[in-house]
C-alpha positions in Angstrom: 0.0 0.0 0.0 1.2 3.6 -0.9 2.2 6.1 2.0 4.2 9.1 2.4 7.6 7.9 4.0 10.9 10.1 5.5 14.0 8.9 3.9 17.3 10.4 5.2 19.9 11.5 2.2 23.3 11.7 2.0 24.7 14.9 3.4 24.1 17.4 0.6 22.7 15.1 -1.6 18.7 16.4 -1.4 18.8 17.8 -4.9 20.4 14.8 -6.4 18.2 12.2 -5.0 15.3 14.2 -5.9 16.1 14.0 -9.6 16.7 10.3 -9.3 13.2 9.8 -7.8 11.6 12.1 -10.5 13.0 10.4 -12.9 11.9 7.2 -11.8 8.3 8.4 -11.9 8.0 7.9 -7.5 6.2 11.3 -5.9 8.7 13.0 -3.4 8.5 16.0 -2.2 11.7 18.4 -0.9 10.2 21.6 0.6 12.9 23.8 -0.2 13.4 27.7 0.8 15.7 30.5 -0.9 18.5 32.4 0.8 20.5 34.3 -0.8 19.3 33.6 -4.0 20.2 30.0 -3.6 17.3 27.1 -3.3 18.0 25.2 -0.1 16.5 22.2 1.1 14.1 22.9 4.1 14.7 19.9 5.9 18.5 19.3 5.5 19.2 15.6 4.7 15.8 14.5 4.5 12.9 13.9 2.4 9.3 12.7 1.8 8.7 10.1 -1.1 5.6 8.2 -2.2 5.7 4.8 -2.2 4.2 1.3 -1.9 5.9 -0.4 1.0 7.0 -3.3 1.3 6.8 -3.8 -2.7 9.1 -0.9 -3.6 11.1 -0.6 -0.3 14.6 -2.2 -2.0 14.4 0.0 -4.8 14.0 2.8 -2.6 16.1 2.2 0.1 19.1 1.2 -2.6 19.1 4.1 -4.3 21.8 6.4 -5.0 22.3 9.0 -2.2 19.9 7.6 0.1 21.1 6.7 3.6 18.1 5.1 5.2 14.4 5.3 5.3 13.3 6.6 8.5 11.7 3.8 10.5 12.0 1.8 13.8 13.6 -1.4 13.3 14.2 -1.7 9.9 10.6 -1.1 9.4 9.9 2.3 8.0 6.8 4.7 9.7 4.4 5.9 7.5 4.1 10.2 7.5 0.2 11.0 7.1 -1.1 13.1 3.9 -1.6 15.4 6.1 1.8 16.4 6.9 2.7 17.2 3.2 -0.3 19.2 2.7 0.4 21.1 5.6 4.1 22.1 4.9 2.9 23.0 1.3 0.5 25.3 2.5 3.3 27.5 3.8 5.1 27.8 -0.1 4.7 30.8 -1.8 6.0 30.2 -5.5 7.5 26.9 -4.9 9.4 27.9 -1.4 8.9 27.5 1.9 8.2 31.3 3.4 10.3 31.7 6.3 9.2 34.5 8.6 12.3 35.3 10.9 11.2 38.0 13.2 7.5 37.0 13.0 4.5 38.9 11.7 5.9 39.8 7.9 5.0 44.3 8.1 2.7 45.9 5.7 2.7 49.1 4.4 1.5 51.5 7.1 3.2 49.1 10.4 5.6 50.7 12.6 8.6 48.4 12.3 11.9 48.1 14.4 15.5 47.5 12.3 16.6 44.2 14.3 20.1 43.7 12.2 23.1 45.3 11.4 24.9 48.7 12.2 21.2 50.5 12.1 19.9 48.4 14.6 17.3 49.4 17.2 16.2 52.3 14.6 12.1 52.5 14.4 9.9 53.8 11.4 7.4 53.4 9.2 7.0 50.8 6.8 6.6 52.9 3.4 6.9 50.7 0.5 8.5 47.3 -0.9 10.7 48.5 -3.7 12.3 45.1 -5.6 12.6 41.4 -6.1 15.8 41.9 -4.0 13.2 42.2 -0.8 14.4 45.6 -0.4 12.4 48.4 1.3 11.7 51.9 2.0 11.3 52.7 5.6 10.4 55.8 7.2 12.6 57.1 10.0 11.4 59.9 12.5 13.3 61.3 14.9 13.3 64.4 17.1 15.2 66.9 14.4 15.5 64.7 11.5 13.1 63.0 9.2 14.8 60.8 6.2 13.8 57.7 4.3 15.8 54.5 4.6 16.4 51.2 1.7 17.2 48.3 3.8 16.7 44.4 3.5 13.4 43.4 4.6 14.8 40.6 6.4 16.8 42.7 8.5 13.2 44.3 10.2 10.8 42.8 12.2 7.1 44.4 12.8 6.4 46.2 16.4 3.2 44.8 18.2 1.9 47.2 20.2 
């Protein structure tokens, strides 16, 4: 019967075992995210495939780049539908979204610069201004008012 297994890669060897799989015609699913403008795999080393167990488990297990399917004594656990359906509902485009300092801001939110040498400034969220995630922040202070492009990943929104 077909189920949604874990199987454990090689180290740096996601990408590699995915095509295999795909090629092969079996379902597997490696949720990745981008940093940097590089794809990386979401779960490092590991991966979900489709398969019928026990039928396909040698082919699966003995395939290039795999180091083991995830189980408990030899026998591997099944991962409910569920699961995948639920990590897919956080991709936007493909890619896992990865909110580092919580609550992404809108325009309008006052937000807080939480990394490098401006940090600890507060403003205004103004405007997103590229593909680069780059933004236009507005920054008031007692005698000077200016406007700010920083990485979007370097702010997090203030709750009040």
């Amino acid at each position: 019967m077909k189920n949604w297994f874990v199987i454990n890669t090689k180290p740096k060897k996601e990408f590699q075992v995915e095509k295999l799989f795909t090629e092969c015609g079996f379902t597997i699913y490696n949720p990745k995210y981008e940093y940097k403008d590089q794809k990386k795999a979401f779960f490092p080393g590991y991966e979900f495939i489709y398969f019928d167990y026990p039928a396909q488990y040698q082919l699966v297990k003995y395939t290039r780049g795999v180091k083991r399917i995830v189980g408990v004594s030899q026998v591997p656990v099944s991962i409910p539908e569920e699961v995948i359906r639920t990590i897919k509902a956080r991709e936007v485009n493909g890619l896992i979204e990865i909110g580092k300092y919580g609550e992404e801001p809108e325009v309008g939110d006052e937000i807080e610069v939480v990394e490098g040498p401006l940090r600890g400034l507060k403003g205004i969220f103004k405007k997103k201004l590229s593909a680069k995630e780059r933004v236009l922040i507005l920054l008031n202070y007692v005698t000077y008012q200016g406007q700010l492009i920083i990485e979007k990943e370097k702010l997090k929104k203030v709750i009040k």
